[in-house]
N, CA, C and O atoms as CSV, one atom per row, in Angstrom:
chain,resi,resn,atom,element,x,y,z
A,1,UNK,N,N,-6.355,90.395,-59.027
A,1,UNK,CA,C,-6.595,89.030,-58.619
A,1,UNK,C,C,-6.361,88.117,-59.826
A,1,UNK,O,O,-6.873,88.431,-60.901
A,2,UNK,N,N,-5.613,86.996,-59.719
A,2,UNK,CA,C,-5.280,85.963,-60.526
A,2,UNK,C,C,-7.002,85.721,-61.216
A,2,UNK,O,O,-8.064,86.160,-60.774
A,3,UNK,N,N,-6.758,84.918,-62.354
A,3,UNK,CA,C,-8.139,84.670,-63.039
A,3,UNK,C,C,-8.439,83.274,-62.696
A,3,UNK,O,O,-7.723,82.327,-63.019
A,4,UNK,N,N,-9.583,83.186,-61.994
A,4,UNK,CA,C,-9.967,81.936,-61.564
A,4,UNK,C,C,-10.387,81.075,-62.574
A,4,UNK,O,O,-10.104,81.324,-63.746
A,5,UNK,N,N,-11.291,79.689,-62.127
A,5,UNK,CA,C,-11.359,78.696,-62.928
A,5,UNK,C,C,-12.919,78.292,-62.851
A,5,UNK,O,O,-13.543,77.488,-63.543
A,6,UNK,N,N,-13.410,79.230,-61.626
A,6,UNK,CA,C,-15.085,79.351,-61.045
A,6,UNK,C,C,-15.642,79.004,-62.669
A,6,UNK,O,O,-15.320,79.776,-63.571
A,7,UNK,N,N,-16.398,77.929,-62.925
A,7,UNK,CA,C,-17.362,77.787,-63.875
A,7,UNK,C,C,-18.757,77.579,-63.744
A,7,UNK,O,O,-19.548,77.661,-64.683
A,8,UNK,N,N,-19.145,77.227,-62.213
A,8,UNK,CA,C,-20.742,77.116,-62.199
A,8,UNK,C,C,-20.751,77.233,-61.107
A,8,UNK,O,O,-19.708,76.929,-60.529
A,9,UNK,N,N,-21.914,77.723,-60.283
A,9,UNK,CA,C,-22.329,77.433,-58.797
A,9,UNK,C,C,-23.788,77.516,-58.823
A,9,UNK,O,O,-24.235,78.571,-59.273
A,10,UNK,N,N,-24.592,76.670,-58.456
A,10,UNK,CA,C,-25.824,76.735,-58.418
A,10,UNK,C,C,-26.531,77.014,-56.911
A,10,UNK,O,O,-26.196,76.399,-55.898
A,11,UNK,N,N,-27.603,78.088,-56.954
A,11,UNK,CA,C,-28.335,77.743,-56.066
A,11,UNK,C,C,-27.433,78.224,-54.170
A,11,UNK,O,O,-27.254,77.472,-53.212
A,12,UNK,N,N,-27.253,78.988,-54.247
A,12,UNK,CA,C,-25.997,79.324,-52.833
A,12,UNK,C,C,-26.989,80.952,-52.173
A,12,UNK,O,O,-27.066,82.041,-52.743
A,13,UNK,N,N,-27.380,80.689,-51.332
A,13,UNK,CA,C,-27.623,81.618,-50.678
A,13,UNK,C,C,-26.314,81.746,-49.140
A,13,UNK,O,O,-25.883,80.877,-48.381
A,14,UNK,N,N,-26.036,83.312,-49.242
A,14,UNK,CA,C,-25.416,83.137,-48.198
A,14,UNK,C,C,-25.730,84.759,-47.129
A,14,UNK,O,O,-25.895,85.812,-47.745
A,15,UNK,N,N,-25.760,84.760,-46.073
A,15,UNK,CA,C,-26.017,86.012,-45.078
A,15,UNK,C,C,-24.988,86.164,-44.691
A,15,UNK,O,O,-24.187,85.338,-44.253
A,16,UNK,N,N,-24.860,87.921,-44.894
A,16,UNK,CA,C,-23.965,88.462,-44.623
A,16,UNK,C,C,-24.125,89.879,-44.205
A,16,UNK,O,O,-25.095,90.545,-44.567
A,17,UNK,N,N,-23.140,90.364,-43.414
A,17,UNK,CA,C,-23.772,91.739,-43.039
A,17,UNK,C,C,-23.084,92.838,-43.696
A,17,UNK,O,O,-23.075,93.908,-43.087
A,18,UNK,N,N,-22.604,92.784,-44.636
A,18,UNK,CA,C,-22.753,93.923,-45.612
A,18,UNK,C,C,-23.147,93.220,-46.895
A,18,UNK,O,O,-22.632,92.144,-47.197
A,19,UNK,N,N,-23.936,93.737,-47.553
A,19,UNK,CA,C,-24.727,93.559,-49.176
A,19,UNK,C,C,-23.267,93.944,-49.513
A,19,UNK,O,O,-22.430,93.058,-49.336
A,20,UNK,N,N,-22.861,95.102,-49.958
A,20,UNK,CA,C,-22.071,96.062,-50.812
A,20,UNK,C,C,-21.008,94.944,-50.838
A,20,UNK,O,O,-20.915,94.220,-51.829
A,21,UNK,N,N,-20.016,94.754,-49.514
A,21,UNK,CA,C,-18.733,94.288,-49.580
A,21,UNK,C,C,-19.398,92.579,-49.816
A,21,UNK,O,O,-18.304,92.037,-49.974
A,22,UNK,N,N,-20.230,91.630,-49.918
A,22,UNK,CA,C,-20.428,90.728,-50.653
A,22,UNK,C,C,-20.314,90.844,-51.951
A,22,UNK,O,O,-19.517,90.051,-52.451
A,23,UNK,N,N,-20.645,91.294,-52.398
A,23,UNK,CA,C,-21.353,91.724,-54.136
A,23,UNK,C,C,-19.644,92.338,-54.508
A,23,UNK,O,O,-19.258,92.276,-55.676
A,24,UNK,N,N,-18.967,92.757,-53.709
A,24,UNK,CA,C,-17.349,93.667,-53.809
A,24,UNK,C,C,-16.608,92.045,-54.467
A,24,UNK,O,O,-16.199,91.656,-55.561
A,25,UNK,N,N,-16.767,91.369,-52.852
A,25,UNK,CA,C,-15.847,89.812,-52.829
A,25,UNK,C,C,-16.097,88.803,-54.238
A,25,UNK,O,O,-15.314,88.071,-54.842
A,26,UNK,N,N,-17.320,89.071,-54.425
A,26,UNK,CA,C,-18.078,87.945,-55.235
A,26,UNK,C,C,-17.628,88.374,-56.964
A,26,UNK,O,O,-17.110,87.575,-57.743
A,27,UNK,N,N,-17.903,89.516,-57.221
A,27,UNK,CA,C,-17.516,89.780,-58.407
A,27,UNK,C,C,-15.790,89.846,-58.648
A,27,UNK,O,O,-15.291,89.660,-59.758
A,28,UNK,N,N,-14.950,90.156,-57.356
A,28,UNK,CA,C,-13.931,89.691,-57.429
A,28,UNK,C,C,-13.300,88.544,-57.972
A,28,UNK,O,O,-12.211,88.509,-58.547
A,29,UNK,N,N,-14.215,87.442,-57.699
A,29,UNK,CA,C,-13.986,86.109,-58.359
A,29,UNK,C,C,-14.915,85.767,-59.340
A,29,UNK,O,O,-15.376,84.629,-59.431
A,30,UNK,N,N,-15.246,86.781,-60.156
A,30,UNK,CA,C,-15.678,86.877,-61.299
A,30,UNK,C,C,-16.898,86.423,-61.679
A,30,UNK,O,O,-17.042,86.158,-62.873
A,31,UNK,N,N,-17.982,86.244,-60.796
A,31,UNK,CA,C,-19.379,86.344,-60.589
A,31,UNK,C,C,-20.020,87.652,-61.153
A,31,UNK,O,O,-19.197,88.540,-60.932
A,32,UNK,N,N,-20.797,88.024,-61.600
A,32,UNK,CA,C,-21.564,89.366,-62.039
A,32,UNK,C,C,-22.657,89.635,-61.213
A,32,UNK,O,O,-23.220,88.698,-60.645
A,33,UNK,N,N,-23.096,90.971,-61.044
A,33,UNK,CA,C,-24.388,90.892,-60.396
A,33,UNK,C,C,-25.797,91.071,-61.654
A,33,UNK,O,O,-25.932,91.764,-62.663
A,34,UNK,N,N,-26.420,90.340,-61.148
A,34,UNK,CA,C,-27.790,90.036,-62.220
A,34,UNK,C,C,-28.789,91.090,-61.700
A,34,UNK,O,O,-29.310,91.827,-62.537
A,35,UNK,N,N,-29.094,91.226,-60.441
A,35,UNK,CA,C,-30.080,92.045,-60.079
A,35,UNK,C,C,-29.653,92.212,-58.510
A,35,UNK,O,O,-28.618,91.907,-57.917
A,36,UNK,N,N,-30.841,92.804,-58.090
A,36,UNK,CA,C,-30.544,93.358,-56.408
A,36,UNK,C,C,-31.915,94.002,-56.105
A,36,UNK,O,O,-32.254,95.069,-56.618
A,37,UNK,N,N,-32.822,93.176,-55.095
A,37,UNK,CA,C,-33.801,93.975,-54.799
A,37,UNK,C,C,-34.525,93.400,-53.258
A,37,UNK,O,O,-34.259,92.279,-52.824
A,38,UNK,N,N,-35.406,94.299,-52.588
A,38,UNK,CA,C,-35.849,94.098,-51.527
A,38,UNK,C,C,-36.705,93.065,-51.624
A,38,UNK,O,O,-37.533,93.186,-52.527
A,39,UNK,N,N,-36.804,91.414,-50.528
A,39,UNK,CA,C,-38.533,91.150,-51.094
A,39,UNK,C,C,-38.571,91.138,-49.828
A,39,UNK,O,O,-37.717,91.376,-48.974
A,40,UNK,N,N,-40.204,90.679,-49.757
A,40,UNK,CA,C,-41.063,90.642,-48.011
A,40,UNK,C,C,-42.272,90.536,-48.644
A,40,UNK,O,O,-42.759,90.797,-49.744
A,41,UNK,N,N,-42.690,89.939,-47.300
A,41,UNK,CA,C,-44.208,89.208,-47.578
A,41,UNK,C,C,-44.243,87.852,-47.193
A,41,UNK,O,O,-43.339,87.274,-46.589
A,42,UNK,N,N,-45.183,87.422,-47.516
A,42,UNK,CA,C,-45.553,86.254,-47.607
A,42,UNK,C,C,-44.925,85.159,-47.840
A,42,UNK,O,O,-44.515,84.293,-47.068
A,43,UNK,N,N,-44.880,85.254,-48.932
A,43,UNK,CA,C,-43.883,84.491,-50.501
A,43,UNK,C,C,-42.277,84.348,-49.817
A,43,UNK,O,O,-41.551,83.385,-50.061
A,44,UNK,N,N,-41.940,85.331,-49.049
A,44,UNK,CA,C,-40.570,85.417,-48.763
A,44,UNK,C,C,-40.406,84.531,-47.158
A,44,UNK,O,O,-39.553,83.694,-46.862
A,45,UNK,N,N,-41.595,85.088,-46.273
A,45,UNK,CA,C,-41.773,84.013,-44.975
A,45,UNK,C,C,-42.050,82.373,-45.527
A,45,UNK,O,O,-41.656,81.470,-44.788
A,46,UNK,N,N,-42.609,82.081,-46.597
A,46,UNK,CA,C,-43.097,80.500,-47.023
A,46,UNK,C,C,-42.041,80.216,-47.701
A,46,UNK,O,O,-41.949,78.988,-47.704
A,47,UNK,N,N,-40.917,80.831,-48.465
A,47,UNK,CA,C,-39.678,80.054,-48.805
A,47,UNK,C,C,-38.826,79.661,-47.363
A,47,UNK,O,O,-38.537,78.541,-46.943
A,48,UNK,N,N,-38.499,81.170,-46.694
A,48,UNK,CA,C,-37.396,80.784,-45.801
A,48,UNK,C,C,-37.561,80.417,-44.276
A,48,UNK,O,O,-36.652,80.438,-43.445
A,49,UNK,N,N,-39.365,79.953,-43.969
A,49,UNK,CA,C,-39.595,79.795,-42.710
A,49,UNK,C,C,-39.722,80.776,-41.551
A,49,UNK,O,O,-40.073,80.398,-40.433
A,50,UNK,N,N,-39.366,82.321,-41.901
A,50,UNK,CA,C,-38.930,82.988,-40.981
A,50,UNK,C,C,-40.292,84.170,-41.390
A,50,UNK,O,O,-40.230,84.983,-42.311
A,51,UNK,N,N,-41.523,83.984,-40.398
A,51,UNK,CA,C,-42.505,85.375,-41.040
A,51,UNK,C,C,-41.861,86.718,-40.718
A,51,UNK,O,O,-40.889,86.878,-39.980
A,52,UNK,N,N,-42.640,87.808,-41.471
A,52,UNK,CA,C,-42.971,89.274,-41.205
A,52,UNK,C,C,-41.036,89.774,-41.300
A,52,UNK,O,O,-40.446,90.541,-40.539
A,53,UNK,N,N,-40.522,89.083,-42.384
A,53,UNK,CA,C,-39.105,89.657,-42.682
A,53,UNK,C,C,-38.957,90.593,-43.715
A,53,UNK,O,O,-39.920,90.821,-44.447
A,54,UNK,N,N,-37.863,91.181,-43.880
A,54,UNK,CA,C,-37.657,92.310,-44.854
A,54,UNK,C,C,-36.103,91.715,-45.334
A,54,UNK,O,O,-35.151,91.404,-44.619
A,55,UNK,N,N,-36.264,91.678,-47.080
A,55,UNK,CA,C,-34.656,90.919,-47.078
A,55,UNK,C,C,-34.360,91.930,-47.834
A,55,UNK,O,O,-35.149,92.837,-48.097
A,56,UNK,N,N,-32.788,91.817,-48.381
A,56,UNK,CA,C,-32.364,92.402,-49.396
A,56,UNK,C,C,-31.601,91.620,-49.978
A,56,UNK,O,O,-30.750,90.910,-49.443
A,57,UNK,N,N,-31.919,91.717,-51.393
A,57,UNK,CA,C,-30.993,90.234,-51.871
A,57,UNK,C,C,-30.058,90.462,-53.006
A,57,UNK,O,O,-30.428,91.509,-53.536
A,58,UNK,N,N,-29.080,90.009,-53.599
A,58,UNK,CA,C,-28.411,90.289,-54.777
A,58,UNK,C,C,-28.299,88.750,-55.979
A,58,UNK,O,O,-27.576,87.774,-55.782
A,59,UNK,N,N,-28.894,88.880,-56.740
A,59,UNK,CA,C,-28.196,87.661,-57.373
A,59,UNK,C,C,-27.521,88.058,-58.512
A,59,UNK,O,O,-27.694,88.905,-59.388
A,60,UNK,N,N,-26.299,86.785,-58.123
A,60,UNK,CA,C,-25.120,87.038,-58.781
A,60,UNK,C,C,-25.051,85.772,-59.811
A,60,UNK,O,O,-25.884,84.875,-59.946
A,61,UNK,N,N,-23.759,85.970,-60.530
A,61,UNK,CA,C,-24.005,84.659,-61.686
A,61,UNK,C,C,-22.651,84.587,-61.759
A,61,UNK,O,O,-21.805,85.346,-61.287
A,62,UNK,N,N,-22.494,83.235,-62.633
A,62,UNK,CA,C,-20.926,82.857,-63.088
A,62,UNK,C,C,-20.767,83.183,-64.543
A,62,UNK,O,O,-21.709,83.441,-65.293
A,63,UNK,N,N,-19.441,83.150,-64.899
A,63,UNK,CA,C,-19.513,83.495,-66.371
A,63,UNK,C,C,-20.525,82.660,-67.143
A,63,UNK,O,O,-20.986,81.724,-66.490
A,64,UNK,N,N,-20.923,82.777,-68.249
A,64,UNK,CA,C,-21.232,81.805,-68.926
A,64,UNK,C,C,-20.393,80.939,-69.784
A,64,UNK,O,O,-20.457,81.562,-70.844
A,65,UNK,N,N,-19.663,79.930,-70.011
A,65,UNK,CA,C,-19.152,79.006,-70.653
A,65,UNK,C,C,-19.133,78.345,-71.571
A,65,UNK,O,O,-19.037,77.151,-71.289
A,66,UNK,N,N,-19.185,78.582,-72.649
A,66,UNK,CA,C,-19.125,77.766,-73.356
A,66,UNK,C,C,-17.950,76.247,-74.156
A,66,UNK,O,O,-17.130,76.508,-75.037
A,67,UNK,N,N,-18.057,75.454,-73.854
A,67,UNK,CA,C,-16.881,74.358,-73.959
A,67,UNK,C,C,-17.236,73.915,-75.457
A,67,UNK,O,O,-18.392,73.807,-75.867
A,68,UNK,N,N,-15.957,73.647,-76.304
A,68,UNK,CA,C,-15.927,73.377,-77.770
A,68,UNK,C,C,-15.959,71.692,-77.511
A,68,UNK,O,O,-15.493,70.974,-76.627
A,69,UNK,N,N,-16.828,71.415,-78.862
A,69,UNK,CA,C,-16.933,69.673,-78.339
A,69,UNK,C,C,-15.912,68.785,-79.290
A,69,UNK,O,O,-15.812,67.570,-79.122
């Protein structure tokens, strides 16, 4: 894949029905994965409105950048 120009994305949740082939696409365009873990509970029904869920989540990141001034 050509080398993209992706420098920031903040804040993007997106559902999808495969974890694996997200996390495949995403690092494709040169995102990293930071972590990956199950939450549920409480904490997870009072962010996303939806009780008694089970998620699985990955967060991913952009390069880091640094620009010369």
């Amino acid at each position: 894949m050509a080398k993209n120009k992706l420098l920031s994305m903040h804040n993007v949740g997106i559902v999808v029905k495969s974890l694996d082939d997200a996390i495949s696409f995403f690092t494709e365009l040169g995102l990293k994965l930071e972590g990956r873990q199950t939450i549920e509970g409480e904490w997870s029904g009072r962010v996303t409105g939806v009780d008694s869920q089970v998620v699985e989540i990955a967060m991913m990141v952009t390069p880091r950048w640094t620009q010369s001034a």
